[in-house]
Structure formats: C-alpha cells, structure tokens
C-alpha positions as CSV (number, residue, x, y, z in Angstrom):
1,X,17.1,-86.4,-158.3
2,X,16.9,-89.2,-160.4
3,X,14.0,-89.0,-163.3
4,X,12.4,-91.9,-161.7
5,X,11.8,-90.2,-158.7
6,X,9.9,-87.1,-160.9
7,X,6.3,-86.4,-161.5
8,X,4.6,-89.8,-159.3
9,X,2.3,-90.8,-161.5
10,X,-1.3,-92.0,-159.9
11,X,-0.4,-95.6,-160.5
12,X,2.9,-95.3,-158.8
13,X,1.3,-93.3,-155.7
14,X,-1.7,-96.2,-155.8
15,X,0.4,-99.3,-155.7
16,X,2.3,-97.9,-152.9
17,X,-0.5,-96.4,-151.0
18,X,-1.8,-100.0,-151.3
19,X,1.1,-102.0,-150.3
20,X,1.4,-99.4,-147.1
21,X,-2.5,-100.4,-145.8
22,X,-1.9,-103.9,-146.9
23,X,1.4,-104.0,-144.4
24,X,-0.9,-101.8,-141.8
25,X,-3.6,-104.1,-142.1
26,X,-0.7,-107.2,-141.2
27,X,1.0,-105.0,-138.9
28,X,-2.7,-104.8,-136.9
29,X,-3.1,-108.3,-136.5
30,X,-0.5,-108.3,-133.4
31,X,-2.2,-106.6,-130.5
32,X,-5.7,-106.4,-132.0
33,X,-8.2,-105.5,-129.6
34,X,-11.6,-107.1,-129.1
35,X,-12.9,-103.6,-129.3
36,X,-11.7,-102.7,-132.4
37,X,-8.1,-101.2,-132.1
38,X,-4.8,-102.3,-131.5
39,X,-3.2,-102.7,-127.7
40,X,0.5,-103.4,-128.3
41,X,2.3,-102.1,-125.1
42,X,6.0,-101.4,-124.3
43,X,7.5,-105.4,-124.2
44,X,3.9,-107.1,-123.9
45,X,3.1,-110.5,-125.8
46,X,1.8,-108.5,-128.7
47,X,4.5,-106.6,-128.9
48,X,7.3,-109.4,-128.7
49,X,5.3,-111.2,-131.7
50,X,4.9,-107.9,-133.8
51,X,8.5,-106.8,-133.7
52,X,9.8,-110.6,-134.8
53,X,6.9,-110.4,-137.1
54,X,9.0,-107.0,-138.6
55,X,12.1,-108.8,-138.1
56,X,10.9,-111.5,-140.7
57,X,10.0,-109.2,-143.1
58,X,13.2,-106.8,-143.0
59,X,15.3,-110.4,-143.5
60,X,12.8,-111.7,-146.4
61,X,13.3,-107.9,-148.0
62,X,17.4,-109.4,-147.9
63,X,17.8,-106.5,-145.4
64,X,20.4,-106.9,-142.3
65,X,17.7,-106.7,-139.5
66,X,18.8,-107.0,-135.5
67,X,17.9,-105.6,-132.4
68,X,19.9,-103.7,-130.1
69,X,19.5,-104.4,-126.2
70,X,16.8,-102.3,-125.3
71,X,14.3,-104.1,-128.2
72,X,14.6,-101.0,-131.0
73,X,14.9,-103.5,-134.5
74,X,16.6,-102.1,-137.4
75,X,16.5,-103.4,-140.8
76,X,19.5,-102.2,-143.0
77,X,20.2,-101.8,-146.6
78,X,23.7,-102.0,-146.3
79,X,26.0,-98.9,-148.9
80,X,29.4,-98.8,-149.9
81,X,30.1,-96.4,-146.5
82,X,29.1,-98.5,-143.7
83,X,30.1,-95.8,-141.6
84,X,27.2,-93.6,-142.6
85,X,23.6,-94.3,-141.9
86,X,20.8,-92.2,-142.9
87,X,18.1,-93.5,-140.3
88,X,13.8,-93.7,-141.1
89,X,11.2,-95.5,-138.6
90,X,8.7,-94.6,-136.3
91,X,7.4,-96.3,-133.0
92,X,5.8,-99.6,-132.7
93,X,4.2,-99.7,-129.4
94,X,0.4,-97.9,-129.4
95,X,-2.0,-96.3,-126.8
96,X,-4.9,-98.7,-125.5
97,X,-6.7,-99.6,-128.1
98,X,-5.7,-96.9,-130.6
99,X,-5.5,-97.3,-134.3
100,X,-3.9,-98.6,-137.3
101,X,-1.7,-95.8,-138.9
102,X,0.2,-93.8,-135.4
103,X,3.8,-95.0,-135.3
104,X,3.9,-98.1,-137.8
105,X,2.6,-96.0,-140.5
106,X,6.5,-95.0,-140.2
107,X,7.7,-98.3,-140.0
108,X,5.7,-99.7,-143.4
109,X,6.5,-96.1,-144.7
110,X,10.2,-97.0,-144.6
111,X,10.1,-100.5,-145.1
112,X,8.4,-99.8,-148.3
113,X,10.6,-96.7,-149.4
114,X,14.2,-98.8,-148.9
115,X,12.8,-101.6,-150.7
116,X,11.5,-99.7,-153.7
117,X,15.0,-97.8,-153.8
118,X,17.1,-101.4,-153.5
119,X,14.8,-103.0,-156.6
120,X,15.5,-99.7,-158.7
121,X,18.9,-98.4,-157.6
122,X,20.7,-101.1,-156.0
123,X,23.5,-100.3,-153.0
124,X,23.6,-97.1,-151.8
125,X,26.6,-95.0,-150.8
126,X,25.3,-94.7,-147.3
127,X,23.4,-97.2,-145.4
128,X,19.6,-96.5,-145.2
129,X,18.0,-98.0,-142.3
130,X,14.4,-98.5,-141.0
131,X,13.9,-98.4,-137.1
132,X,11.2,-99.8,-135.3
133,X,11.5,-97.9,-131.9
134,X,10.3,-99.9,-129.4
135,X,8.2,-97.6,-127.9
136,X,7.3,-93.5,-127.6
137,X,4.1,-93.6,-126.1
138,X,4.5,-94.2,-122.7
139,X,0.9,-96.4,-122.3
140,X,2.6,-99.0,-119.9
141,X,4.7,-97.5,-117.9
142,X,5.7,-93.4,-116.7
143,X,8.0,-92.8,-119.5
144,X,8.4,-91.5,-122.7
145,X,10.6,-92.2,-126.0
146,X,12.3,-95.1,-124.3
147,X,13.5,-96.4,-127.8
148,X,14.7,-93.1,-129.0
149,X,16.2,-92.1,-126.2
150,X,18.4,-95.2,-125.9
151,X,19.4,-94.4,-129.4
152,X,20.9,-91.2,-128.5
153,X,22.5,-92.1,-125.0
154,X,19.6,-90.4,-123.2
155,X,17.8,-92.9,-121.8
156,X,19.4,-94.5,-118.1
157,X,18.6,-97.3,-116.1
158,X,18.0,-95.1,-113.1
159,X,14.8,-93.8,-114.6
160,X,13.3,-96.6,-115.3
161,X,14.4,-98.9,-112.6
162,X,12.0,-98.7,-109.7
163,X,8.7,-98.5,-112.2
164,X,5.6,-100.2,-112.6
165,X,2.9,-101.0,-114.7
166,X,-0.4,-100.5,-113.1
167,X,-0.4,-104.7,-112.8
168,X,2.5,-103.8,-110.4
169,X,5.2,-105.2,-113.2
170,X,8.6,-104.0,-113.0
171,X,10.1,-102.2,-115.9
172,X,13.2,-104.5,-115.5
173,X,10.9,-107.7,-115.1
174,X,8.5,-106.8,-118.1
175,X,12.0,-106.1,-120.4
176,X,13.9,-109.3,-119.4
177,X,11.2,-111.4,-119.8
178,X,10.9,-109.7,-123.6
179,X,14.7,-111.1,-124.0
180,X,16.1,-107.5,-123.5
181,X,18.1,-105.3,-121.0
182,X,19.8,-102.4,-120.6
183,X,22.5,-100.2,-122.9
184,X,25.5,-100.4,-121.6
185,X,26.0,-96.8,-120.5
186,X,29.5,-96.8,-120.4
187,X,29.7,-97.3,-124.4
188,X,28.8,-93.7,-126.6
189,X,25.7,-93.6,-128.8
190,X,25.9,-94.3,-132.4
191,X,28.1,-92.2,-134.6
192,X,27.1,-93.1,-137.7
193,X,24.0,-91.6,-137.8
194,X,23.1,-88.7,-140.3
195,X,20.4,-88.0,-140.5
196,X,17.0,-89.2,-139.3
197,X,13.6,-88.6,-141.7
198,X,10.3,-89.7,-139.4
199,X,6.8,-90.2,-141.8
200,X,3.9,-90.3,-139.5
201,X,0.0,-89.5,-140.0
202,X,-0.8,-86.1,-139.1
203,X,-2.7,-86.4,-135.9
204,X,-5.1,-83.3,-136.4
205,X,-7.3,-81.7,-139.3
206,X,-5.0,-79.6,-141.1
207,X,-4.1,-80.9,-144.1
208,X,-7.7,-82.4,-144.6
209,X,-9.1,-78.9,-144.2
210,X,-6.7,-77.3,-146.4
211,X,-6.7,-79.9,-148.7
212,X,-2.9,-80.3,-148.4
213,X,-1.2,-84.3,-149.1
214,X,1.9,-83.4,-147.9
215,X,2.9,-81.5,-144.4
216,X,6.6,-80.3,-143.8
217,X,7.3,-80.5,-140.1
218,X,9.2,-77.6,-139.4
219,X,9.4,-77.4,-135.8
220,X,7.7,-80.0,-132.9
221,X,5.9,-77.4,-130.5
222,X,7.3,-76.8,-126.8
223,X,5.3,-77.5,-123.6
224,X,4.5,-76.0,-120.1
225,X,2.1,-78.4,-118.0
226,X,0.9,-76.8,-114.8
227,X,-0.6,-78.0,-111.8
228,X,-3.0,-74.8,-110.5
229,X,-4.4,-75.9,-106.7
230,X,-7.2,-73.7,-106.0
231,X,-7.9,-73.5,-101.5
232,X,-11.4,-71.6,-100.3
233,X,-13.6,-73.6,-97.4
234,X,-15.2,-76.2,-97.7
235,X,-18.7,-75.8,-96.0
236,X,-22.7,-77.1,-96.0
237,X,-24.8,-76.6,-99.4
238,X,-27.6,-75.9,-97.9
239,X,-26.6,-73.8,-94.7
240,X,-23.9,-71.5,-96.3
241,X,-25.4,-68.3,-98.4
242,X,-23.7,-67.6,-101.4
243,X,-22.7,-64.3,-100.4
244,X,-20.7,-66.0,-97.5
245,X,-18.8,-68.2,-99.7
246,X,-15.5,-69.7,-100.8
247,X,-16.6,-71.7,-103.3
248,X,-12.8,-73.2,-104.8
249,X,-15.4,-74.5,-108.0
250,X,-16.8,-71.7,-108.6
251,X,-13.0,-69.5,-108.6
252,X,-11.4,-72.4,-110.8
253,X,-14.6,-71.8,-113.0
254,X,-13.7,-68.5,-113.5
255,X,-10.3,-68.7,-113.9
256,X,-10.6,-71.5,-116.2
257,X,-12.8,-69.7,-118.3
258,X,-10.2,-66.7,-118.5
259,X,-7.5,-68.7,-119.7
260,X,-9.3,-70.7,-122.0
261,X,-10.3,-67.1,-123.6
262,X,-7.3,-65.8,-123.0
263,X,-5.5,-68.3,-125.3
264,X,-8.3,-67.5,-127.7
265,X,-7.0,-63.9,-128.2
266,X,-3.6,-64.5,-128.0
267,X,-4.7,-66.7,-131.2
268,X,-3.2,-69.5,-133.4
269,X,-0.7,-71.7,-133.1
270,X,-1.1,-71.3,-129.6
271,X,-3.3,-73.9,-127.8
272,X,-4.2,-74.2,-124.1
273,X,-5.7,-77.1,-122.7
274,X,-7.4,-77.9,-119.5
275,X,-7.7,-81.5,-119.2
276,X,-8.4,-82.5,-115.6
277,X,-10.0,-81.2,-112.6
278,X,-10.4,-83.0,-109.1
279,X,-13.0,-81.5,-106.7
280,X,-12.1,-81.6,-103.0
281,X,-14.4,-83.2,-101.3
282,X,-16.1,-83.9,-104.5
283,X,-19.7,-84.2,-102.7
284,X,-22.6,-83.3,-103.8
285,X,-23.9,-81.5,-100.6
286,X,-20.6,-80.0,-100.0
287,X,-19.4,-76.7,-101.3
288,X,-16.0,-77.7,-102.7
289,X,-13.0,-76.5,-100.2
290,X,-9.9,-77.4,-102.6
291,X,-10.0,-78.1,-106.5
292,X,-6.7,-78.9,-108.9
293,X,-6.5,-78.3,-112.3
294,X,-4.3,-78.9,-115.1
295,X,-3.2,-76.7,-118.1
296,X,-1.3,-77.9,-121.1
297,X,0.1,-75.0,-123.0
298,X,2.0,-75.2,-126.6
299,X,3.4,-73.1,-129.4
300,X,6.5,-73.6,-131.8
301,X,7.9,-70.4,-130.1
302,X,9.7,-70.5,-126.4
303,X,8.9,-66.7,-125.7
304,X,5.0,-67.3,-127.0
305,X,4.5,-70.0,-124.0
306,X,6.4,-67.5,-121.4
307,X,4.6,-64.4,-122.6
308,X,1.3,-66.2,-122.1
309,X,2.2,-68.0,-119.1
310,X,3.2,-64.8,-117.1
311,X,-0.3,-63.3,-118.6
312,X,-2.7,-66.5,-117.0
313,X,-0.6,-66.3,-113.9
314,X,-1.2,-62.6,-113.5
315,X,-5.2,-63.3,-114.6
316,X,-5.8,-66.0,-112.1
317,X,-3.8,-64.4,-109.2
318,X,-6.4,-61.5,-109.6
319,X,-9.5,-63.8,-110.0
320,X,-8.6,-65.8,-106.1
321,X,-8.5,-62.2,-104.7
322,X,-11.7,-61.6,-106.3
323,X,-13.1,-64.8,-104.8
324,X,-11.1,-64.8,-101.4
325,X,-9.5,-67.9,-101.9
326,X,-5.7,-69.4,-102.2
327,X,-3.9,-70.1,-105.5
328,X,-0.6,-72.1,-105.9
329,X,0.8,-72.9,-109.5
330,X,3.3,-75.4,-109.9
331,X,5.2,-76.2,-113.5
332,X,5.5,-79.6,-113.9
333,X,6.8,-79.2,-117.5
334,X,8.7,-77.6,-119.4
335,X,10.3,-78.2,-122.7
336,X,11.4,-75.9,-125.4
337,X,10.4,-75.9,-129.5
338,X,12.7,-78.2,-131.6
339,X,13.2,-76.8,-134.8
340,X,13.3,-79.4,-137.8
341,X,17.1,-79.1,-139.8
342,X,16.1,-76.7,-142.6
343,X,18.3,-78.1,-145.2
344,X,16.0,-81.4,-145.2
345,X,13.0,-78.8,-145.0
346,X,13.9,-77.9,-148.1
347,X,14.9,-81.4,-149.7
348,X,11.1,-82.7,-149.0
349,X,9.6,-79.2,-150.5
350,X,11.8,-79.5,-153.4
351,X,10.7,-83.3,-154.0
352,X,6.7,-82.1,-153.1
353,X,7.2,-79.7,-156.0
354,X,9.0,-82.0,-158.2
355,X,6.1,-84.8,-157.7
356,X,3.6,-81.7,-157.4
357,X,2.4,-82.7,-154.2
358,X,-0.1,-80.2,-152.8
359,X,2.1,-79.6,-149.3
360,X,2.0,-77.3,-146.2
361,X,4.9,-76.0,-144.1
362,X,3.6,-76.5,-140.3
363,X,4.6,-77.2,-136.8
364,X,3.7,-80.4,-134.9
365,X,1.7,-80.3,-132.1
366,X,2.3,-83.6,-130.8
367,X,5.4,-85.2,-129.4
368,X,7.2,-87.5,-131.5
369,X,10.9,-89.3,-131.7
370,X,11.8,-87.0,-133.9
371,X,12.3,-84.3,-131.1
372,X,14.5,-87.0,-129.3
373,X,16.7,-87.6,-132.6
374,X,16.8,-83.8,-133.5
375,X,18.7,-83.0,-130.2
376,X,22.2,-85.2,-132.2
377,X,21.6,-85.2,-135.9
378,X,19.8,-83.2,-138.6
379,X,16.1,-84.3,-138.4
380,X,12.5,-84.1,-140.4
381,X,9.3,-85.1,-140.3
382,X,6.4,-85.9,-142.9
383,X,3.2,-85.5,-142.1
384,X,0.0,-87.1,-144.3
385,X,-3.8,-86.3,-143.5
386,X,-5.9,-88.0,-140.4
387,X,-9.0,-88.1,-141.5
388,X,-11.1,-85.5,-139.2
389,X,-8.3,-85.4,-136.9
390,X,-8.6,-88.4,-135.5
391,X,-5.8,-90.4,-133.6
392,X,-5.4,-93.0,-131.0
393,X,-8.5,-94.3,-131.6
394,X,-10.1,-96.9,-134.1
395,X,-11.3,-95.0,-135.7
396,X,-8.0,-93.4,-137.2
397,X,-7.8,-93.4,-140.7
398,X,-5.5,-92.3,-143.7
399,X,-6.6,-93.0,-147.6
400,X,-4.3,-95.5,-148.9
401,X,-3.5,-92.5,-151.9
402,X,-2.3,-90.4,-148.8
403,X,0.1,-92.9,-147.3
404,X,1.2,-93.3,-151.3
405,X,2.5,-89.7,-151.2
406,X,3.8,-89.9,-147.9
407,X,5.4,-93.2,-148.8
408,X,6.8,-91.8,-152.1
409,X,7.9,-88.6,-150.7
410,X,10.1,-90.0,-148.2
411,X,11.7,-92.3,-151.4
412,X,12.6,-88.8,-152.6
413,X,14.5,-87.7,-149.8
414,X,15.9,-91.2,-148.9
415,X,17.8,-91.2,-152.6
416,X,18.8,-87.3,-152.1
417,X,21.0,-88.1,-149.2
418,X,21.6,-91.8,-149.6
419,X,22.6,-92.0,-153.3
C-alpha cells in the first residue's frame, strides 16, 4: 500500500468525514420529507431529480457517468484495462421517511474515495466505478434489490410486471415514465466486474457499544419467515368460562412467549422476531377463534436457523395440544448465509491496522446489495457506527469522524485492487 494511504492522520479522517455529511446533507435535499426525513421511492420525482443530481456530480468529478436501462447510474474512473472494473456504491432509493446516511452513505462514500485516488494517483489499471443502485429497499413496490439484481442478470420482467404501488401504479408505468425499461434479457450480465466493496452505516449498536470505527462484514445473515395460523373457537366473553375455552390468543401467547425464550437460550447471533399478529375476530367481546403470527429468524449459520426451527416447531406443536387448538406453519422464506470473499476480509483488516482503525469482524444482520453481488464476484462490506442503532428513521445518525474512517478505509482497499 502506498505510504499515502498509511497512518490517516485526524485531519485527513476530518476533511473527509466532512466532505461525506456535506454531500449527505445535498444528497437529502431530494425527497426531503415535511416530517423530517427523506421519502425518495423506487422511480418517484424525487428520485428522478436525485440520481441526475449524482449524475452531475460524477460528470463535474471528469468521471464517465451513464445509466443503464433499468435507472442504476455509474460513474467511472476509467484505467488502462477497460475490461476490468472493480465496482463501489450503495442504494439510492429510502424507506418512508427514513434518514440521511442508509444507502447514499455508500454512494458519497465512493464518490469521495475515487476522487481522492484520481487527484493523488491518477489512472488506474482497472476501472473503479461508483454505483448508485436504483433501489434495494423495496418501499414502493413488492420487491427487493431491483438494481442489483439487474446487475447480475437476476432480475426479470415477469416479476415485476403485473405490480403495483399501493396508488395502484404499475411497475412498468412508474419506470417508463422515469425514462427507463427493461434489460434486455437475452444479453449476459457484465463480465467485467471484479470485485464489488459496499460501505454502508451499521444499522444496529455494535460498534458504538464496543467502541469499534470500523466493522468487517464477514458474512450477511440467512432468513426463515414463517407464517404460524393458530385455530381454537371463537365464542362469547362473557358466557364462555375459562375452563371451557379455546382461546387461539391466549395459545399464540404462549407459544410466543416460548420462542421468544427459546431464542434467548439458544443465544447470540441468533435473533428471533415476532413482528405481527392479527386477531380473528379481533373483538373486544369475542374470545379470539383464529390468530396469525409472524416469526423472522436469522443467524450467519444455515444449520443454526434449521436446528432452531425444528426446536420452535416441536415447542408450539406441544403448546396447541396443551390448549386444544389447531396449529399450521407455513415458511414463507428462506434464504441461506452469504459469506463475504475472505481475501478482501483480509485487505480491509490489513488497511484497519495499517490506519490503526479500532475494527470488529461481524456478520450483518440486515439485507444489503452486497448479498446480490456476492452470488457472481468476490464481495465486502464496511460497516461504520449508527448512533444507538438507529436506522430508517430521522433520527439516524453517523459522526462525520466515523464516515471519515469508513470513507478512508474503502480508499485503502480501492488502491489495493485497483492500482
């Protein structure tokens, strides 16, 4: 690594930690919500100005910037190998008024890394290009890592075709009024890619409680959603004794309670979630006759979520016996751990140790394009601190020193496979 790259001094990791919440701040301005946040959906007004807004930029930077047909903008430093392109960006699309720093933290990220490497090193020997996905979150419409996906040759117009935002706008209609349209399918995916390096703020406590700048993603968790459909009898509150019941509240109750624990003693990193409940008839002189609950499981280890699935399933199956009533559990998800490419693992430890960077090696517990990109080339993801865990929200927050270590850490790893 180059000596300019070593030991970040404080003014170095200030003035870019600066420029990064300056560009945030900018960045905010499209989609700003009257409530605080930012509301920049999936081909929206806001979104149309934001990503010309980017577009600007990249082309004032002297960067090639274009978009490809779905709406994902790239802005490219151009090397001597224009056949290899080492790839940095998040998402630019947000939750409902959400904050500041989730996904375009990325984007300023590398913006602001390629730059500083083009003013002190000049043309690369591989491309290095920033990607502003046009959207992950899925806020707009049913579906996920549209941008990514269309990167990789994932994404097909049969998923999206026939869906609607909840004004009853068309996928199709909302994109081709934006100025977009589909990939064409027949042609492969990019082959130039090499490697893809994601920065994005942290999205939980971690770091802030350890007291860590710096976390090194090495794996994005894996995912089983259930649906759990509890049946007793619905019957009068007032007339029915309690000893005569089939109270479906009162058996999800218990069973809820038993998985929650459950997950407690199984223990960390494994998290289990209940996040919704609907009470059938859901009156309040009516013992409930039906409920349905969710449950979001996750650990960066497959057999962790199957162990502990098959040990709630055999729980709860004993609980509705307990309470007389019917149980059906249906998986509506299921995706496995993606493991982060170890050899860029090591290339962002080595650079946290060469800038001595307090840093953590940890799993993500959130969904990012990362896992998309991971499934084609070697992939890795830097995490900085949310203050209090807090994300998609206005309240979200990063110190501007933070995004400055995040921002110069990704410079590190950008020269390592770029120069």
């Amino acid at each position: 690594m180059a000596a300019q790259l070593q030991n970040a001094t404080n003014h170095d990791i200030e003035k870019l930690g600066k420029e990064a919440i300056d560009r945030l701040v900018w960045l905010g301005r499209f989609g700003k919500d009257p409530a605080g946040g930012v509301t920049r959906l999936l081909y929206s007004r806001e979104w149309v100005e934001a990503q010309r807004a980017l577009k600007q930029w990249m082309e004032s930077e002297g960067f090639v910037a274009r978009f490809d047909e779905v709406g994902n903008l790239s802005g490219i430093l151009e090397g001597a190998n224009a056949d290899e392109t080492i790839l940095t960006g998040s998402h630019i699309d947000t939750v409902t008024n959400g904050g500041l720093y989730d996904g375009q933290y990325g984007i300023v990220a590398g913006m602001i890394a390629i730059k500083y490497l083009k003013d002190h090193f000049g043309k690369p020997k591989r491309n290095i290009e920033v990607i502003s996905f046009a959207e992950e979150e899925g806020s707009r419409f049913p579906y996920t890592f549209w941008g990514s996906k269309n990167v990789i040759g994932k994404a097909s117009r049969k998923e999206v075709e026939r869906i609607q935002d909840a004004d009853g706008i068309s996928f199709i209609e909302a994109m081709k009024a934006s100025g977009f349209t589909f990939r064409d399918e027949s042609k492969p995916p990019r082959q130039d890619l090499k490697a893809f390096i994601e920065v994005h703020v942290e999205q939980g406590q971690v770091l802030e409680a350890e007291q860590k700048s710096i976390g090194i993603v090495y794996s994005i968790v894996g995912q089983r959603r259930f649906s759990i459909e509890v049946t007793g009898e619905a019957n009068h509150a007032g007339t029915t004794p309690m000893k005569y019941r089939k109270d479906a509240a009162y058996a999800s109750s218990h069973m809820i309670y038993e998985m929650i624990k459950l997950a407690e003693q199984y223990g960390d990193p494994l998290v289990a979630t209940v996040g919704k409940i609907t009470f059938i008839p859901n009156n309040v002189n009516v013992v409930p006759g039906k409920v349905v609950f969710s449950l979001d499981v996750r650990h960066p280890d497959k057999q962790a979520i199957v162990q502990y699935s098959d040990l709630f399933k055999e729980k709860i199956r004993g609980i509705s016996k307990e309470h007389e009533v019917e149980i059906s559990i249906n998986m509506q998800l299921d995706t496995d751990p993606v493991p982060m490419a170890p050899q860029l693992v090591e290339l962002i430890e080595n650079g946290c140790k060469l800038n001595k960077f307090s840093y953590k090696l940890m799993h993500s517990g959130a969904g990012h394009d990362a896992q998309m990109m991971a499934e084609t080339i070697p992939t890795a993801m830097i995490f900085v601190p949310s203050r209090k865990g807090i994300s998609h929200n206005p309240a979200e927050y990063t110190d501007y020193r933070d995004l400055g270590k995040g921002v110069k850490t990704l410079i590190g790893i950008l020269y390592e496979l770029a120069y």
